[in-house]
matplotlib code that plots the C-alpha trace (Angstrom):
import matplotlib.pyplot as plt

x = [157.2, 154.0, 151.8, 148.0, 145.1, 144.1, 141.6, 140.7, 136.8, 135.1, 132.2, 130.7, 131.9, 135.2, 137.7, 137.8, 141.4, 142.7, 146.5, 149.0, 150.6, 153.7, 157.8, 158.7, 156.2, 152.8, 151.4, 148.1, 146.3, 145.3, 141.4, 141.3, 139.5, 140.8, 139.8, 141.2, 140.5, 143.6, 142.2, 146.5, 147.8, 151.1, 151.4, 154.5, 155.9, 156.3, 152.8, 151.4, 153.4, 152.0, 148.7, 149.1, 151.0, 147.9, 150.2, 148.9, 146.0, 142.9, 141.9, 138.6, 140.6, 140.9, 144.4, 145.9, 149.4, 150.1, 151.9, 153.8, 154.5, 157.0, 154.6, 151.0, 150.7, 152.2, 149.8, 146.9, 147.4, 147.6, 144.2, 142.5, 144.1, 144.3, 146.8, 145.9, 147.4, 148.0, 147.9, 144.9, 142.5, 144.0, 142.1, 142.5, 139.0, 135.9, 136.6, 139.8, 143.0, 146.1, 147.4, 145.5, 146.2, 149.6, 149.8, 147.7, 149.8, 153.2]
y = [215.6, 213.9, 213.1, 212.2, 209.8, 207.0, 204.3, 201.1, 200.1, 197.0, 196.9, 193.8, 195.3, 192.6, 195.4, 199.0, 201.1, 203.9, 204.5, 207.4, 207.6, 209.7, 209.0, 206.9, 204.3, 203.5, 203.2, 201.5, 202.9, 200.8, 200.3, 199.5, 196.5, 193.9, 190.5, 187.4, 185.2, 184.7, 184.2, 185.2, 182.3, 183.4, 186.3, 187.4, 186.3, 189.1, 190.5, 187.1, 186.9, 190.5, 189.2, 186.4, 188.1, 188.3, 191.0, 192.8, 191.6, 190.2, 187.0, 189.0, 191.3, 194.2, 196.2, 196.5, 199.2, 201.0, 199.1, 200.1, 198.5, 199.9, 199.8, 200.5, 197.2, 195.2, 197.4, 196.7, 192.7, 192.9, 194.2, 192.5, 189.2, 189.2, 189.9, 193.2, 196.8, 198.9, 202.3, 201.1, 200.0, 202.8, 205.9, 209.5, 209.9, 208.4, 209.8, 209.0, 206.1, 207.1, 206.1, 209.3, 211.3, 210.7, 211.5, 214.3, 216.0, 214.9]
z = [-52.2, -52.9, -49.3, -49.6, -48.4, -50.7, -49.7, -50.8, -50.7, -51.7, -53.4, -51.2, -47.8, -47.8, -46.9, -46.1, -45.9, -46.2, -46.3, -46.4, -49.4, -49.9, -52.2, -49.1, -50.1, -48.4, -45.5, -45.1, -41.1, -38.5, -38.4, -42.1, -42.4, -44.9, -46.5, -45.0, -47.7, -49.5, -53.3, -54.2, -53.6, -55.2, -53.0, -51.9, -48.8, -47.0, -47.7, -47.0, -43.1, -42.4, -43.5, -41.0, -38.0, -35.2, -33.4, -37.0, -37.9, -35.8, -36.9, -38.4, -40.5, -38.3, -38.8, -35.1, -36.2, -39.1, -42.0, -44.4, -47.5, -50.7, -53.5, -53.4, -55.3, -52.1, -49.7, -52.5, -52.4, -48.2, -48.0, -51.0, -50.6, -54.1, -57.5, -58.0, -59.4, -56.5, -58.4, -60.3, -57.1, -54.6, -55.0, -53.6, -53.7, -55.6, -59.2, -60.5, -59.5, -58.3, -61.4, -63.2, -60.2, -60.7, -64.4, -63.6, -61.1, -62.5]

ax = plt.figure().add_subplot(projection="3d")
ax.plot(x, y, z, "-o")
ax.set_aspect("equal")
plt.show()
């Protein structure tokens, strides 16, 4: 069973997260910081109601509870707020994705 720490760091200081990452999907930890713009705007629902549930999220972007999401695509769009590849942006540490971790270790 795979269980690790990824995180998720902009480059301009819009979001900050780091998740739990295991076969039963992903779980991104409360205190992660993410962006409230929604730039997706084909996001999918579910992702987009967490993103706007206040009992989640502060208004400012600050993750209340840990949520977990079934792909770390899904848990990649909720923090971004954008159409991106979870196993591409999500990163165990600062040299390689998840994807080549993955493919790696498999």
């Amino acid at each position: 069973m795979i269980s690790m720490k990824l995180y998720l760091n902009s480059r301009n200081g819009t979001h900050s997260a780091t998740a739990e990452y295991s076969d039963n999907g992903i779980t991104v930890l409360a205190g992660s910081q993410i962006n409230m713009e929604l730039l997706y705007p084909k996001m999918p629902p579910l992702v987009r109601e967490k993103r706007d549930d206040r009992t989640i999220v502060t208004a400012d972007g600050k993750l209340l509870v840990d949520v977990t999401f079934d792909t770390p695509t899904s848990a990649a769009q909720f923090v971004t707020g954008r159409s991106v590849n979870g196993y591409i942006v999500w990163r165990p540490d600062n040299m390689m994705s998840l994807k080549q971790y993955l493919e790696e270790h498999s």
